[in-house]
C-alpha positions in Angstrom: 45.1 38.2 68.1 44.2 35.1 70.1 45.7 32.2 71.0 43.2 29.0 71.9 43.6 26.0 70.3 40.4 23.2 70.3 39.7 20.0 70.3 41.2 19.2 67.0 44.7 20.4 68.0 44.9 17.0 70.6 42.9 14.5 68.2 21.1 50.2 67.8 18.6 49.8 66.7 18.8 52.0 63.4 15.3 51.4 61.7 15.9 52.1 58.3 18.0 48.9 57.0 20.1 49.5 53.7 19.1 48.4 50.2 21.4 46.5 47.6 24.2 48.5 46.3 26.5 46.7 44.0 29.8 45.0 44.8 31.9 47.5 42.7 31.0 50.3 45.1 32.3 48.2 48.2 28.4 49.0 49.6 27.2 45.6 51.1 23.9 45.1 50.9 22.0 43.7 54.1 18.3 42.4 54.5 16.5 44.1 57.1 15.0 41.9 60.0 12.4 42.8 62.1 12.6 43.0 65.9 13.4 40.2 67.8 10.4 38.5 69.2 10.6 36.2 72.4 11.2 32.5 72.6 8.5 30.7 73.8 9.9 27.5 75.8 8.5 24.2 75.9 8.6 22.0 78.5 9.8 18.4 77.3 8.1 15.7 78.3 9.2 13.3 81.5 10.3 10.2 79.8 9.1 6.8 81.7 12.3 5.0 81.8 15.8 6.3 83.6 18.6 6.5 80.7 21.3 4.5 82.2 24.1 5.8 79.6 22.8 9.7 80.4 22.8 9.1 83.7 26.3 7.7 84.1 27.1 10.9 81.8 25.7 13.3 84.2 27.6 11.5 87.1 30.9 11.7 85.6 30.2 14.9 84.6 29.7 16.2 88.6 32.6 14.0 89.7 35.1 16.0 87.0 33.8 19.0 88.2 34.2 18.4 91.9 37.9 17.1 90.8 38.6 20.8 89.5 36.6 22.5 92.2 38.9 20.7 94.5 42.1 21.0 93.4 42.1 24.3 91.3 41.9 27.2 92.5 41.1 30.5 90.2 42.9 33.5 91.0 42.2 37.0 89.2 45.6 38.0 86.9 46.1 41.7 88.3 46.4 44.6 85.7 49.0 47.6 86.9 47.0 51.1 86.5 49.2 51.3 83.6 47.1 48.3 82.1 43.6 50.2 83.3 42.0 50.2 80.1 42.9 46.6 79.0 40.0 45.7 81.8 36.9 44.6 80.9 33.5 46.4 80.5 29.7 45.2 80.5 27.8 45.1 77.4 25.4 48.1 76.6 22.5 46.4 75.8 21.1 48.7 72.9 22.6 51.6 70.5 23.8 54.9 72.2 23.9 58.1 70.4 27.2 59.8 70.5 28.7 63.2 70.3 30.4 64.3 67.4 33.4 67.3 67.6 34.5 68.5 64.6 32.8 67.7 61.3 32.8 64.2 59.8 33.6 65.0 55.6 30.4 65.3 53.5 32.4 62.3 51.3 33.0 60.2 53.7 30.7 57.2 53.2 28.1 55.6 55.4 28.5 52.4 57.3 29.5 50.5 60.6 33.2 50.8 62.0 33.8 47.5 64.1 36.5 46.3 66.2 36.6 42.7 67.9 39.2 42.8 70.8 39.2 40.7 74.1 36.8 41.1 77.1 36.9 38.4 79.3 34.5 37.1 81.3 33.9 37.2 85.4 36.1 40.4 85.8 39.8 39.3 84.0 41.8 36.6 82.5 42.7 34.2 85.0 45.3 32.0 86.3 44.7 28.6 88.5 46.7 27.0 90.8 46.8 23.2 91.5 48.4 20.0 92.5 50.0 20.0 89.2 51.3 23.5 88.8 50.4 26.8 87.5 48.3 27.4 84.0 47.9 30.6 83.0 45.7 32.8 80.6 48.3 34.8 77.9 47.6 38.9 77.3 46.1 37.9 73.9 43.1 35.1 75.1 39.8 37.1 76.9 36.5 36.3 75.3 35.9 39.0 72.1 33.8 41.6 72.4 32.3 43.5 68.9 32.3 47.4 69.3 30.8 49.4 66.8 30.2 52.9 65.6 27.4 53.5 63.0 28.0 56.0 60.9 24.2 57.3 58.9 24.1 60.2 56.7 20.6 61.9 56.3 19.5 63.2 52.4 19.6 67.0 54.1 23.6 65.8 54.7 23.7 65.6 58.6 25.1 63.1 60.5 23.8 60.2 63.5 26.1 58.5 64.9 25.3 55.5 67.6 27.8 53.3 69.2 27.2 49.4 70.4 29.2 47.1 72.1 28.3 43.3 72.2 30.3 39.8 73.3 30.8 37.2 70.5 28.1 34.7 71.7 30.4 31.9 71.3 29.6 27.9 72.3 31.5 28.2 75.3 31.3 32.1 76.3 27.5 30.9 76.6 28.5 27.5 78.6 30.4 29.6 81.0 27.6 31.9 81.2 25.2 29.4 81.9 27.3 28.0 84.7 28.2 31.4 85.5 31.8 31.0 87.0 34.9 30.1 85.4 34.7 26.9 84.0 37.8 26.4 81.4 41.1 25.6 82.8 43.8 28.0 81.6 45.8 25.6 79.0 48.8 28.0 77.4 51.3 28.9 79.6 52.4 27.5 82.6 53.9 24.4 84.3 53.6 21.9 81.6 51.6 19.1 83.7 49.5 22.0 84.6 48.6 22.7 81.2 48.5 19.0 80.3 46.2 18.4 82.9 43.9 21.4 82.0 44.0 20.1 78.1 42.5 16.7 79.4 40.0 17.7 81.8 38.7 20.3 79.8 38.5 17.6 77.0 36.4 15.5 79.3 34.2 17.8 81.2 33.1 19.6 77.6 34.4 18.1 74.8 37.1 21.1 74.1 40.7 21.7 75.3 39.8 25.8 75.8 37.5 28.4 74.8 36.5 29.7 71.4 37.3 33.2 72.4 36.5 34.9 68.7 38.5 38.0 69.6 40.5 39.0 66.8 38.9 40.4 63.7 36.0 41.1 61.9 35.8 40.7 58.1 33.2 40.6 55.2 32.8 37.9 52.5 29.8 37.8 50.0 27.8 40.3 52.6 28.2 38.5 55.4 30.5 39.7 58.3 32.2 37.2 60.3 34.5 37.3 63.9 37.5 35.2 63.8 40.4 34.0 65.9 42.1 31.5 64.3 41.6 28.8 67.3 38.0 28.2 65.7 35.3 29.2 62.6 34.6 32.3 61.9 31.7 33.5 63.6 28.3 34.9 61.2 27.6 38.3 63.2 23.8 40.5 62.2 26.6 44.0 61.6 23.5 45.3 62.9 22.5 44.2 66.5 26.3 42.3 66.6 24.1 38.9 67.6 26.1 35.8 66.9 24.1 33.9 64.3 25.7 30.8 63.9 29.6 29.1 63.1 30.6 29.3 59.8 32.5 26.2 58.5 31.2 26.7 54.7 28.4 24.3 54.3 30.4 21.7 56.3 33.4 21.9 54.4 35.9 23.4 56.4 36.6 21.5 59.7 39.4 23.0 61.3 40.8 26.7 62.6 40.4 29.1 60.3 43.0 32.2 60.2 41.9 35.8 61.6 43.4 37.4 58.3 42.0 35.6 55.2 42.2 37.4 52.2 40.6 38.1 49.0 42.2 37.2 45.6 42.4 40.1 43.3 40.5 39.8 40.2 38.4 36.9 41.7 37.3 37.5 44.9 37.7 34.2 46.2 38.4 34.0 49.6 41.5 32.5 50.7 42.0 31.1 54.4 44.7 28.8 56.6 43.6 26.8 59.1 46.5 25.6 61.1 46.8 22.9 64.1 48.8 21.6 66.6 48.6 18.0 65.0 49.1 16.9 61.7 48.0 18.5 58.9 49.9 21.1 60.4 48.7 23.8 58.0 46.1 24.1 55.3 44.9 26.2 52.6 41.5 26.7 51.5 40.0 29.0 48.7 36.4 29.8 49.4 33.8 30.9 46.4 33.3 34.4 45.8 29.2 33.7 46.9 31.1 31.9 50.0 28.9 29.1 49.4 31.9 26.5 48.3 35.2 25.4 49.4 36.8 25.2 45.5 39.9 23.8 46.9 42.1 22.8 50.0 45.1 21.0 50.6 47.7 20.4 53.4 50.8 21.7 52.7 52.7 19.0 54.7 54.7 21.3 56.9 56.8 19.5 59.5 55.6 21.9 62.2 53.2 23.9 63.5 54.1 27.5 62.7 52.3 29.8 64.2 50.7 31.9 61.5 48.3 34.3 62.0 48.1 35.6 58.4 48.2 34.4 54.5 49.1 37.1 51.8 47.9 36.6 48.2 49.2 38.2 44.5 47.2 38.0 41.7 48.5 34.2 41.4 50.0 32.9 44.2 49.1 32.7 47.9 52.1 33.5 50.1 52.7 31.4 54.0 55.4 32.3 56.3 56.7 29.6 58.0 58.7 30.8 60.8 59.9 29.6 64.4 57.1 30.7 66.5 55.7 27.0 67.1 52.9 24.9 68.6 54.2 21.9 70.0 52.4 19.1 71.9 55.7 16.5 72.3 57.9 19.7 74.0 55.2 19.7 76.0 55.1 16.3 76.9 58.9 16.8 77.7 58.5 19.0 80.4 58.9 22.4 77.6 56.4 25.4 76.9 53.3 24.7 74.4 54.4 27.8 72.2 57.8 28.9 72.1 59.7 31.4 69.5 63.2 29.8 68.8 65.6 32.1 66.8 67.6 29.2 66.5 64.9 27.4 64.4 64.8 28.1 60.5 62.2 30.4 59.2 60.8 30.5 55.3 58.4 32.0 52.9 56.6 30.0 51.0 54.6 31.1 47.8 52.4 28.6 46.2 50.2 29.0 43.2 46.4 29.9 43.9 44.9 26.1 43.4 48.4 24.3 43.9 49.6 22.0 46.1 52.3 21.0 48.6 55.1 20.6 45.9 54.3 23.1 43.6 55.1 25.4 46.9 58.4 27.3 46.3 59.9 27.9 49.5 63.0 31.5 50.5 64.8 30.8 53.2 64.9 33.9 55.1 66.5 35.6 58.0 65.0 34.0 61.4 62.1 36.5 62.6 58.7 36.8 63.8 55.8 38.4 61.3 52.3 38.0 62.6 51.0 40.8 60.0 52.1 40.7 56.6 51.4 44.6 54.9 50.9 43.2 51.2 52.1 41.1 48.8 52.6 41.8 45.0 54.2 40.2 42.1 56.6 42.8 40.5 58.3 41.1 37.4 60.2 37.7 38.4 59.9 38.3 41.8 57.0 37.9 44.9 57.4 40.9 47.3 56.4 40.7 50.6 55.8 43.1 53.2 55.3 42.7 56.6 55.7 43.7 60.5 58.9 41.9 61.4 60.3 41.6 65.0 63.7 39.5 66.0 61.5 38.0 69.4 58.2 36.9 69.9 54.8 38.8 72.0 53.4 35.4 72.5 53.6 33.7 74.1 56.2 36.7 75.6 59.6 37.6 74.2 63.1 35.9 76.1 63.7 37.8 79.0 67.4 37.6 78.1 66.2 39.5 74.0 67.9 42.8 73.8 65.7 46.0 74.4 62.4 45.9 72.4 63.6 42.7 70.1 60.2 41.7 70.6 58.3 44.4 68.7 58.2 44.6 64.9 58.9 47.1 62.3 58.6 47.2 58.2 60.0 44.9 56.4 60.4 43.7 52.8 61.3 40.5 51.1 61.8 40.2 47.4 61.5 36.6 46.0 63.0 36.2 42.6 61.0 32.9 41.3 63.4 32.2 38.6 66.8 32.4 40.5 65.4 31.4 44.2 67.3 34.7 45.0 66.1 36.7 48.6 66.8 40.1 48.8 65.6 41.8 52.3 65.4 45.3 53.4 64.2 47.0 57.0 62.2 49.7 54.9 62.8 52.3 58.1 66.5 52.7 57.8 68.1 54.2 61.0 65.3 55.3 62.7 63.9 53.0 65.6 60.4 53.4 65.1 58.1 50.2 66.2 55.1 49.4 64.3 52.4 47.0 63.8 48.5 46.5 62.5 48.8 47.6 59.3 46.4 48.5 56.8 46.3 49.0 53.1 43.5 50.5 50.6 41.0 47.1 50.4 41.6 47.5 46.8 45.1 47.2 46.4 45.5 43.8 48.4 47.2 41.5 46.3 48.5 44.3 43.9 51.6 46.6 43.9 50.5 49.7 46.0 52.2 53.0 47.3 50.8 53.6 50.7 50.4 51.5 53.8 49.3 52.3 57.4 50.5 50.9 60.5 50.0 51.7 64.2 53.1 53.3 66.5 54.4 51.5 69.6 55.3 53.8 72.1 57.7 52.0 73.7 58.0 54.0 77.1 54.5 53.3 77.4 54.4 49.7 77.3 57.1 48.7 79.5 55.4 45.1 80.2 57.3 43.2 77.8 53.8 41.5 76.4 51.5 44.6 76.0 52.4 47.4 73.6 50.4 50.2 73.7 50.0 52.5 70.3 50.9 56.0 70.3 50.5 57.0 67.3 50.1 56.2 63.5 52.4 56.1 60.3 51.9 56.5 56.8 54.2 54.3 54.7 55.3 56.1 51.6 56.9 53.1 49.3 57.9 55.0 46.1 59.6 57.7 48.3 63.1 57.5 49.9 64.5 59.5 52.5 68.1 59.3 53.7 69.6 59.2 57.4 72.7 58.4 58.9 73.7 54.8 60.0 73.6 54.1 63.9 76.0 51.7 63.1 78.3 54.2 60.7 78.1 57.3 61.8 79.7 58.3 57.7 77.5 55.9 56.0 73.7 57.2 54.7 71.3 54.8 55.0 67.9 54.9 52.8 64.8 54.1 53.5 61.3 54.8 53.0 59.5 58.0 53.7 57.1 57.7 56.3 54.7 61.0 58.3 52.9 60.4 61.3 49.9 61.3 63.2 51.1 61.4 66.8 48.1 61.3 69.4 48.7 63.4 72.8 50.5 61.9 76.1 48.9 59.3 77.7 47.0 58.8 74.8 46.7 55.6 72.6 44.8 53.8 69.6 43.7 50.6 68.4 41.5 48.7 65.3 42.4 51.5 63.3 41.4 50.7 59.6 41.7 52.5 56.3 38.2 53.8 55.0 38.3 54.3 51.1 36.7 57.8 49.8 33.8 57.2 47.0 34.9 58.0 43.6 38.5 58.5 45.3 41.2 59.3 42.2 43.8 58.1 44.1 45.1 54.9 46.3 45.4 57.2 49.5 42.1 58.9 49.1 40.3 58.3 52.0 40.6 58.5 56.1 41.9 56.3 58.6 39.2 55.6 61.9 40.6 54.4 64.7 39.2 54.4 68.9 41.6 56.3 70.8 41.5 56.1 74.5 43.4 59.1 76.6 44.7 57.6 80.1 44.5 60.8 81.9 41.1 61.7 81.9 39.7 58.0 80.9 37.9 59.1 77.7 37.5 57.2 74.5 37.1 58.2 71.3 36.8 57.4 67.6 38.6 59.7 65.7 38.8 60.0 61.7 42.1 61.2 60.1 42.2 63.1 56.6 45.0 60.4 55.0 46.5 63.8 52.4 46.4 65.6 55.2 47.9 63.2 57.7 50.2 64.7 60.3 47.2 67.5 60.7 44.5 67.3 63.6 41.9 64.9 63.5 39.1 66.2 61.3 36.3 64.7 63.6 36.0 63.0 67.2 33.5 61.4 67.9 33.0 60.5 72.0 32.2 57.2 73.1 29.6 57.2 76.0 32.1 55.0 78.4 34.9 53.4 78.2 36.1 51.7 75.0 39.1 49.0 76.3 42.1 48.3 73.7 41.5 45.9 71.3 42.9 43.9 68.0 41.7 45.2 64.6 39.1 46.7 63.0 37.5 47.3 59.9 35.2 49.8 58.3 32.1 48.0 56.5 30.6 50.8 53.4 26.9 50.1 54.1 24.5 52.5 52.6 21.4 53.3 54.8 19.7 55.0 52.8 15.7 54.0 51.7 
């Protein structure tokens, strides 16, 4: 997830491309391009007058910039060798092919397994120090970088496998680059006039109060395949060489952040997206076109604050916010308080507003003060909306109250009912007595929106991620809805408490995953036929790997790892794009 707000907020080569394959089979169809041929530059010619307004531009331009070389000083955030593999690497430069132990299922489908996750530029995320305080960079911001596994099958029913990695060649990764040094002022956490400061002469010296780090995510819409962080558009990525190709703001039509987690509609497949800011509108909805070549409808939902959501859930009819106290504010900052604060004090509710409605045909629960960046699924289920989600009682970012009891600040499942006729709320922590931590879930594509059986999330271990901001994941869970099990209440010792059944797929010591994603089996009878794929990284010996995990068989080994040729750092999520490479 990442956390950069812009201007707005203050005013492999594998040869053989695929052919078409039809939505229904969840194969996208890419055209082919041919290689990349060289740029020829031109030189411009000298013009015969001096431009007086340029000129002046340029000037300014160097004073600013001897202003912050001045006064600010960059200084390198350390990492603990606990935090080894959150470091940065350097891009590959071309497709490796990678070893394979175990066998990868005859029925598992072609395609290209991505992750987006940060990878910061010039060695770390950085702090500065200057007359006006201390900004810093947060765990979450680091410039994304696109890692991906393709996955070809051959018609004798062997398997290549090639791995890439690439940065997101955003606006301002490329500005830094050019200038090569670090150029943004840190502008989320700190000493308030140091962040004000940083907002205002990052605002003049490039027209943007921070970076456009696209680190987040990686989705598909109409066959396209995007990287988002919801600071910024969506970024059009080739799935094939991971180039940036261009912003995506839908033909012009969407002109604000855009979340990291839109989703699409069941039964349409419309695309539906919130773009939220730190001024007013606060938050708004937008439902793209299937063909994502239209915005069919946006409106502001006239929220009076700027919750910090970093998903949107949709049923068959409604779309579902969450509105809780994890908040942008520019005025607290003004006052001397923190840009982004979590304030359990604060209300929090769930909102659920039909697919093209607006502000006051939203229905809003109040709930139970919490923090839910990831939201499992939503469904309608007779009169009521359920919601599932990872809930926590503190907040990662910008980091959780150093006064929060033990491990407040990460999340487990969770379950809201929303009776639309009676305004009733029913809540539930789905995992009973057991303190088990979880986060990035994942569903079966095809049941988003819908009432499904199985979810998958990724295990905190929390001995392993002792600084209060980075968890580390030690594991995966199967979430088994329509099962119960039955433990003992911690708080009475005679009471039973139910919850549901979950199994897990524990990975060895020192050893931990990220961007795991649910892959879908071909033909699959079932809604947990299919695999999860996830990069695994052990700590001990510095290896990374992607490994795939037979979903009926969970708690059983891996059926296939596959070894990365260097070091794969943790990231955010990731997603498994079905392409078919086949002539």
């Amino acid at each position: 997830m990442a956390i950069s707000y812009n201007a707005s907020l203050v005013n492999c080569s594998i040869q053989k491309r695929p052919s078409y394959v039809s939505d229904n089979s969840r194969h996208y169809h890419i055209p082919v391009s041919s290689v990349f041929k060289p740029i020829t530059r031109t030189v411009p010619e000298v013009p015969l007058q001096i431009d007086v307004p340029k000129t002046m531009k340029n000037t300014a331009a160097k004073l600013l910039d001897s202003f912050v070389d001045s006064f600010f000083e960059f200084i390198d955030k350390p990492l603990l060798p606990s935090q080894s593999n959150f470091a940065p690497v350097e891009e590959l430069g071309e497709a490796i092919l990678v070893h394979i132990q175990g066998r990868i299922p005859d029925d598992f489908p072609e395609g290209v397994y991505i992750r987006n996750g940060p990878n910061p530029l010039f060695g770390g995320l950085k702090s500065t120090n200057s007359i006006f305080g201390r900004s810093s960079h947060i765990w979450v911001e680091g410039e994304g970088m696109l890692h991906a596994l393709y996955l070809k099958k051959s018609s004798h029913g062997s398997w290549t496998v090639l791995y890439n990695n690439k940065q997101v060649e955003t606006e301002t990764l490329n500005l830094e680059k050019q200038r090569n040094k670090p150029s943004f002022l840190p502008a989320i956490e700190g000493d308030s006039p140091a962040i004000l400061f940083a907002y205002l002469l990052n605002w003049l010296r490039f027209g943007k109060v921070n970076k456009y780090i696209s680190n987040t995510n990686v989705f598909e819409h109409s066959g396209k395949f995007y990287s988002a962080a919801e600071s910024h558009f969506p970024q059009e990525i080739d799935i094939f060489t991971l180039k940036t190709l261009n912003n995506w703001d839908v033909n012009g039509t969407w002109n604000r952040p855009f979340t990291s987690h839109p989703k699409k509609a069941p039964g349409t497949g419309e695309l539906v997206t919130l773009g939220v800011a730190a001024t007013k509108p606060f938050a708004v909805v937008g439902i793209i076109s299937a063909d994502g070549k239209k915005l069919v409808h946006k409106v502001d939902l006239k929220l009076s604050r700027c919750s910090l959501c970093h998903d949107i859930g949709v049923t068959q009819g409604y779309n579902v916010i969450m509105d809780f106290p994890l908040t942008i504010d520019l005025y607290r900052l003004l006052r001397g308080g923190p840009l982004i604060k979590y304030n359990k004090q604060e209300y929090a509710r769930i909102g659920v507003m039909p697919r093209y409605g607006n502000a006051n045909s939203v229905k809003w629960f109040e709930v139970e003060p919490n923090c839910t960046f990831h939201i499992i699924n939503s469904f309608e289920d007779g009169h009521e909306v359920v919601v599932r989600g990872c809930r926590s009682l503190d907040s990662l970012i910008p980091g959780p109250d150093p006064s929060s009891n033990e491990f407040e600040w990460l999340s487990r499942c969770y379950e809201w009912r929303l009776n639309m006729l009676t305004g009733e709320v029913k809540e539930k922590d789905l995992g009973g007595a057991k303190l088990v931590y979880m986060d990035f879930p994942m569903v079966n594509e095809n049941f988003i929106g819908v009432k499904n059986r199985y979810a998958y999330t990724q295990v905190v271990d929390p001995m392993a991620s002792p600084i209060r901001d980075v968890p580390k994941y030690g594991g995966l869970a199967k979430l088994y809805f329509e099962e119960s099990s039955a433990e003992f209440s911690m708080r009475d010792k005679d009471q039973l408490e139910e919850h549901i059944r979950v199994e897990y797929h524990m990975f060895e010591k020192n050893t931990f995953c990220s961007g795991a994603a649910f892959v879908p089996k071909d033909g699959g009878l079932e809604e947990d036929d299919g695999w999860i794929i996830t990069f695994v990284h052990n700590e001990d010996t510095n290896i990374s790997q992607v490994q795939i995990i037979d979903t009926k068989k969970f708690s059983g080994e891996a059926v296939a790892k596959i070894t990365m040729p260097r070091r794969v750092p943790y990231g955010f999520h990731g997603a498994f794009m079905p392409i078919s490479f086949q002539p």
